[in-house]
N, C-alpha and C positions, 0 to 999 in steps of 0.2 A: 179812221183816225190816224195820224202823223202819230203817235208817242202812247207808251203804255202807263197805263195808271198804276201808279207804286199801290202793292198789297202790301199787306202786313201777314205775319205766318197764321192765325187764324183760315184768311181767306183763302192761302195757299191749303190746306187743308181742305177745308170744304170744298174745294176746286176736285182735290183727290175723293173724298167722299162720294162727290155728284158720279166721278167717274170711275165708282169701285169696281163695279164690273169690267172694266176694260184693266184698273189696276192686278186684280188679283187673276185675269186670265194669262196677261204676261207675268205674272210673276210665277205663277205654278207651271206655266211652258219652259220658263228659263231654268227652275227650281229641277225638274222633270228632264233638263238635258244633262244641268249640272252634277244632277245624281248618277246618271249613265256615265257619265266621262268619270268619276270619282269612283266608280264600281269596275270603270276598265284601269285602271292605275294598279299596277302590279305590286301587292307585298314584300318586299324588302327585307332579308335579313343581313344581320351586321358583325362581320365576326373581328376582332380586334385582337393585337399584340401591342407589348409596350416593350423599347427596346434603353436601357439606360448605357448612357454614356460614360466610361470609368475614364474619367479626365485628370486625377492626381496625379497619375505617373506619364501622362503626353500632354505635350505644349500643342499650341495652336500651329506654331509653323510646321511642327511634325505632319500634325492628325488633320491639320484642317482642307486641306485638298483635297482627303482620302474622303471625311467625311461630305464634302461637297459633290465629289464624285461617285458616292454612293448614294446619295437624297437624289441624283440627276437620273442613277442608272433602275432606280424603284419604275420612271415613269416614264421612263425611255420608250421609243419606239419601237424599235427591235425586242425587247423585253414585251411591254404588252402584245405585241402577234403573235409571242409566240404563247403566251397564256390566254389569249382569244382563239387559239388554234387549237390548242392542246385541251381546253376544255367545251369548245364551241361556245363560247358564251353568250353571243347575239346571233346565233344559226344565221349565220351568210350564205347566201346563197352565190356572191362575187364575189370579185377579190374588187370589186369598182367601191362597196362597202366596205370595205376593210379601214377608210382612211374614217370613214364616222365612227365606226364601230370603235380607232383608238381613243378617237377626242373622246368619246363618251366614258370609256371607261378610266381615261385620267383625271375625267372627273369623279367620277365613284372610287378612285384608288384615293383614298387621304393620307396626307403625313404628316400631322402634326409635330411639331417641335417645342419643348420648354426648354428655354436659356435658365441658366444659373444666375444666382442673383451676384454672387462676388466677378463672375467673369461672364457679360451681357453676351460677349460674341462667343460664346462656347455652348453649347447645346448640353443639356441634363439628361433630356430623354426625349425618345421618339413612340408616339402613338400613331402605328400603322393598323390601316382598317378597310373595310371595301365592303359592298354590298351587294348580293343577290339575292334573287327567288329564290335559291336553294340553299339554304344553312351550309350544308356539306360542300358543295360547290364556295361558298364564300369562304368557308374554314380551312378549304385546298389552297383557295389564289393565295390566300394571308400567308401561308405556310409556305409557298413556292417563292412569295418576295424576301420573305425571313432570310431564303436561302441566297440573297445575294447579299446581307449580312456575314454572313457564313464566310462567304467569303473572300469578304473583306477581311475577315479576322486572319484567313488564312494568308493573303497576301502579306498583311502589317507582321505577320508572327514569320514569314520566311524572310522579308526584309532586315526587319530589326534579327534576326540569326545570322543574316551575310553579314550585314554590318560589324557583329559582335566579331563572328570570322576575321572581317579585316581588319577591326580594329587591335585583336589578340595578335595577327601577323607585324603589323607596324607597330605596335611597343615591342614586340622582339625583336624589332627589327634596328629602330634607337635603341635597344640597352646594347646593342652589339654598337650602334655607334657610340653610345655614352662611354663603353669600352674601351673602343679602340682610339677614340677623340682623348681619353685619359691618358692612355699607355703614349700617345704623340706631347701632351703636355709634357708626360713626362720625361722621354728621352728630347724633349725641348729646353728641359730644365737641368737636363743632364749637360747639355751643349753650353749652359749657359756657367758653367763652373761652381764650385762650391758651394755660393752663397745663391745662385740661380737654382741649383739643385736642391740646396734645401730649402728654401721658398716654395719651389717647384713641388718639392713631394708635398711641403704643410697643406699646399692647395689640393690636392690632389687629394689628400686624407680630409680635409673639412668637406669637398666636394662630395668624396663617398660617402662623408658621414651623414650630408644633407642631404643625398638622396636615399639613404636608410631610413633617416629622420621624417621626411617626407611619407616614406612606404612605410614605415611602421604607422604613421600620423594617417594616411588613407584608410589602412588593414585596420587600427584602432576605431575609428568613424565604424566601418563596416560593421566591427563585432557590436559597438554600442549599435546598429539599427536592429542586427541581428537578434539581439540580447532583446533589444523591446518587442519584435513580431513575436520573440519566442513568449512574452509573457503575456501580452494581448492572445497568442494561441492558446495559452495554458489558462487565462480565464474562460476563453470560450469553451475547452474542454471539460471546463466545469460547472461550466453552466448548460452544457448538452447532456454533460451525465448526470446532475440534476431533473432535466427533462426523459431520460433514460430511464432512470430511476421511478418517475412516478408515471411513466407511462409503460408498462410492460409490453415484450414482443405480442402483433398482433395472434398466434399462434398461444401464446400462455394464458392469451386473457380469457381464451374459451378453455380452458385447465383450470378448474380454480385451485385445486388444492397443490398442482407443482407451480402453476402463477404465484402463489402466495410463498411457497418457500423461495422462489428465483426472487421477489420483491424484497422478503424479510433478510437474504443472502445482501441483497444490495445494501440494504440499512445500517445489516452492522459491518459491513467494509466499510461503510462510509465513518459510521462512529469511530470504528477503530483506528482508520486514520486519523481522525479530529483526537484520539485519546493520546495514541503514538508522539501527537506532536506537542502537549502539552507534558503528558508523564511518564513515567519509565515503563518497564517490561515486566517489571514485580507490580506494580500498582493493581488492586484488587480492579480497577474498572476494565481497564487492561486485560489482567487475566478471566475475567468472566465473560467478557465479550467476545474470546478467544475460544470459550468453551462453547458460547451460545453458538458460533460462526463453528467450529467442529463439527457440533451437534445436526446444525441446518447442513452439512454438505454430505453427512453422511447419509443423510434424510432425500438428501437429492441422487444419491448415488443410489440407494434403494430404491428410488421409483423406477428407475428401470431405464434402459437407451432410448426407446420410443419417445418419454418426453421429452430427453434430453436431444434429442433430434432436432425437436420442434423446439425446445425452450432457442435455442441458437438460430434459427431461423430468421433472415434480416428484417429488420422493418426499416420506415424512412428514418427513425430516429438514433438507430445503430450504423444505418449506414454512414449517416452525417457526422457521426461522433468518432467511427475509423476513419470518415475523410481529415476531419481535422488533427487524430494520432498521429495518421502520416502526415501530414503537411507538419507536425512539430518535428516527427523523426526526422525529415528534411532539412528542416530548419535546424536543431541539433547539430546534426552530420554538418552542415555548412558551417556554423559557428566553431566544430572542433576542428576542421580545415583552416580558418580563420587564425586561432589560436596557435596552431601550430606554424603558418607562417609567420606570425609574431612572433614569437619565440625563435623560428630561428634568424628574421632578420636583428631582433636584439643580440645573439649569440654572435653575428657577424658584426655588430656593431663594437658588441663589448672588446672585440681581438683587435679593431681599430685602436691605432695609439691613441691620446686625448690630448691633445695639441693644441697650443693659444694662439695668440698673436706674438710672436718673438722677432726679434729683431734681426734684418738681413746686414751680414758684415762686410758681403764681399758683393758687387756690385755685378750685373753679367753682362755680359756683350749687347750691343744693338740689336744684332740677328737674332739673338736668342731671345732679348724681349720682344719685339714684333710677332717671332713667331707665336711663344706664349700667349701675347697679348690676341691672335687671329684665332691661338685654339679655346685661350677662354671664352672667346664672344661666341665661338660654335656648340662651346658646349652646353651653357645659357640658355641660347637657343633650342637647341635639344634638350636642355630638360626641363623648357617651358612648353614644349611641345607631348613631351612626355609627361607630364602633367594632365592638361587638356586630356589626353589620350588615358588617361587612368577615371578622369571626372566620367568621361563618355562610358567606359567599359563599364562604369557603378550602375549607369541609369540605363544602358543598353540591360543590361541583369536583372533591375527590379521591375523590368517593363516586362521580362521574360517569366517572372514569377508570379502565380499568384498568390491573393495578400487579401488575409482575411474573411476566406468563405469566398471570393471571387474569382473569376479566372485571369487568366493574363490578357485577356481579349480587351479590343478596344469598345466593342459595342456585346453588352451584355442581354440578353433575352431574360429579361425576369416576369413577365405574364404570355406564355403560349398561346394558339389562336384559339380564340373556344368555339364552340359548336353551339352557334344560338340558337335558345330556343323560343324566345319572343319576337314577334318583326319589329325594328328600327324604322319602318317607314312604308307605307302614309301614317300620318294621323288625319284620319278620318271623322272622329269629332270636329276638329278645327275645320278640314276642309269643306266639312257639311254647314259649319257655322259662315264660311266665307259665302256656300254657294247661297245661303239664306241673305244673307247682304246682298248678294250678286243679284239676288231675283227681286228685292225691293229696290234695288236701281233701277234695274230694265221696268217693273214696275212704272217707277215715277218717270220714265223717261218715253214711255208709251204714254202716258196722262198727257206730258209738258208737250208732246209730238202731236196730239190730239186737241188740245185749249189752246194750243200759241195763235192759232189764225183768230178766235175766237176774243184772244184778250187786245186787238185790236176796235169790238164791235163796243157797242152801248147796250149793255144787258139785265143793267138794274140801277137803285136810286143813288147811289155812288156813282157809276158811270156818266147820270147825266150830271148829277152837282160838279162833276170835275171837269170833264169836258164842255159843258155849256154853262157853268158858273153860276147854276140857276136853284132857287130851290126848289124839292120834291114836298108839292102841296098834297096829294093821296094816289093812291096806285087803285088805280081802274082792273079786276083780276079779267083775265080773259073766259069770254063766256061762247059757250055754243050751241045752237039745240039739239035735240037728239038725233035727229036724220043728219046731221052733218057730221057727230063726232063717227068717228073712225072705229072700225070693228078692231077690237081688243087683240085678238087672235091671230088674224089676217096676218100672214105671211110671217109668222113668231116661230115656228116649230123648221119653216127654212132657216131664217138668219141662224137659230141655234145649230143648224146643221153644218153652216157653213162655215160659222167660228170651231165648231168642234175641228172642223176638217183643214181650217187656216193653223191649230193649235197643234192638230197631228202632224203638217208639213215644218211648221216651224220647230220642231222639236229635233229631230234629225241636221236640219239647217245649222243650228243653236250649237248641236252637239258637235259637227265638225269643226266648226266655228271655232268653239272652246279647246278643239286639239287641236287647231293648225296653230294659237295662240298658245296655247302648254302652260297656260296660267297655273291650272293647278298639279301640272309637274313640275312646275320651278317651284311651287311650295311645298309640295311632298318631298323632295330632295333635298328640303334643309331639317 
């Protein structure tokens, strides 16, 4: 026949029905290779860090190179050989493998990145991760990329130090001009007679005064920022010795009875302060919480050195609570440095006369206003520049300190690499469920490779009504006598031999097949 006759999905069925035998031997050959290549698929473990980006105190034109060149230098070539070398990770036996061995692993090395939602092109944070058979081995490479973090921090942090260097060299370097640019005004104004001269000085005294004015107006900004880290520190310190407080040193918690006095020691300090600031020094709550706090340290003093030993023994929540005392003393010490040069550029302010605008009587020479007129625009100049150069020295400072439990680094480590202890990869449910799909494919397509010559022939009362248009009056069954039908047996117990034996060859076929195609490594690898 020219043209195949449209089935409908019934018939397609029963087509697979007739030929279940043939379905389910390729299906359990393909099933049966599929499982071999999903049982060679290596376990995966996943070790992860996450690395936050502290982007309040650097701009994008500062950080953003550094950061570019450190996402490049994670998956660099020279960088993975030498962690494919340093740990063997694909046991090479070349160096002609060495160039797969990198692709491979810059695919297993991941770095994800999440942007900030107020500034798209600025990165939040980085999750770096990678994966082996060996947990330990994965928890080393995570830990050795960290280290080029590391030192990126170290670069940005000796940078921004030269910087601050040169920038502290060049404002002393303009105030000696702002100096000596003055002292020319003013033997300019000296030149220029009487009323040159005292024009000459009034400039000269508003000049100083507006750059006092200016430096007191900087020094002023500073202490107010200083004044708010200090008091954002001194809430945290109080919400750490809060936490101090109800969590005792790990050492006193197995003490119960000096645990309990060092816990009860802390309560009523803490009352007595809340008392202190409400009422005087006679007030009975005052005084009896004074006696309870006597009582309790005498009590502590009795129990002997030994537990006082251990009561002072650090834990994480003392450590964290002296890191941020000192980072207040710091802050403190800086704000009273602060203060003091406030004070005395006001002190040099107040000896300044207070001069207005007053009228010039006496007119000065040509040469002496030109000149004036060359060292005022210099000096303008210089102290717009001096300026600038004060804004820089503030942010070069806050970029050097750190602020608020943070350090001064650009890229922060706040989850270390851990040591997994589940595998990341295969999932082998899924992969088992795909190769069950995969074997009723090969299935149906051993069926359709088997009927397609056959749905060209005429093989039942459909085939003739459609090809010959005719209808089916009754079906005659095929009849035979007994010496003609065919012994049952006859050559049954070969053909099964020889399908077992076509099922045992194609199984190893199937399975190469399946790795040289990596279907189910490219889905275990996501």
């Amino acid at each position: 026949m020219g043209s195949l006759r449209p089935r409908n999905l019934i018939e397609y069925l029963q087509i697979i029905w007739r030929r279940r035998l043939l379905f389910f031997f390729m299906a359990v050959v393909m099933l049966i290779s599929s499982f071999f290549v999903i049982k060679g698929i290596p376990t995966l473990f996943e070790s992860r860090a996450l690395i936050v980006v502290y982007g309040n105190k650097y701009d994008d034109q500062t950080n953003g190179a550094q950061m570019a060149a450190v996402t490049e230098q994670v998956t660099s070539r020279s960088n993975l050989e030498a962690l494919i070398q340093k740990y063997d990770l694909y046991n090479l036996k070349s160096e002609a493998e060495l160039e797969g061995a990198v692709d491979g692993m810059r695919k297993a090395v991941k770095l994800d990145t999440k942007n900030r939602g107020d500034r798209p092109g600025f990165p939040e944070s980085f999750t770096l991760s990678y994966r082996h058979r060996d947990p330990a081995t994965a928890k080393q490479v995570v830990t050795d990329l960290l280290s080029i973090f590391d030192r990126a921090n170290e670069a940005a942090a000796r940078q921004a130090s030269d910087e601050s260097i040169a920038v502290n060299a060049e404002i002393a370097k303009i105030e000696d001009q702002l100096s000596s640019v003055g002292r020319q005004r003013a033997a300019a104004s000296a030149r220029a007679g009487a009323a040159g001269r005292y024009q000459g000085e009034l400039n000269r005294i508003r000049a100083e005064r507006s750059t006092v004015n200016q430096s007191v107006e900087t020094l002023t900004d500073r202490q107010y920022a200083l004044q708010l880290q200090i008091a954002e520190q001194k809430r945290m310190i109080a919400q750490q010795q809060e936490i101090v407080r109800s969590a005792p040193p790990a050492e006193t918690r197995s003490n119960g009875s000096y645990g309990a006095l060092v816990r009860r020691k802390t309560e009523l300090e803490g009352k007595l302060a809340d008392y202190l600031s409400q009422y005087t020094e006679t007030h009975p709550r005052v005084v009896q919480t004074r006696e309870q706090l006597a009582d309790i340290n005498r009590r502590i003093a009795e129990s002997g050195p030994g537990d006082q030993t251990r009561a002072v023994m650090t834990t994480p929540e003392s450590q964290e609570l002296r890191s941020l005392q000192r980072e207040l003393t710091r802050l403190e010490t800086e704000l009273e440095v602060v203060r003091r040069e406030i004070d005395r550029k006001r002190n040099s302010l107040s000896q300044l006369p207070n001069v207005g605008s007053a009228p010039v009587s006496v007119a000065p020479s040509d040469g002496a206003v030109s000149m004036y007129s060359g060292t005022q625009v210099e000096y303008e100049g210089l102290r717009t520049r001096y300026e600038a150069l004060l804004k820089r020295q503030d942010s070069l400072h806050k970029s050097l300190s750190p602020t608020a439990g943070l350090g001064p680094a650009l890229f922060q480590v706040v989850d270390q690499p851990n040591l997994p202890q589940m595998p990341a990869a295969p999932n082998r449910p899924i992969l088992f469920l795909f190769a069950l799909g995969l074997a009723l494919v090969a299935g149906i397509v051993a069926v359709a490779i088997a009927e397609f010559p056959r749905l060209y022939l005429i093989q039942n009362e459909s085939d003739v009504q459609y090809f010959l248009d005719v209808p089916v009056v009754a079906l005659i069954p095929e009849t035979v006598t007994p010496g003609a039908r065919p012994p049952v047996n006859r050559g049954l117990m070969g053909r099964r031999a020889a399908v077992f034996a076509l099922g045992l060859a194609l199984i190893p076929v199937l399975f190469f097949l399946l790795n040289f195609l990596g279907i189910f490594q490219m889905m275990a690898k996501k």
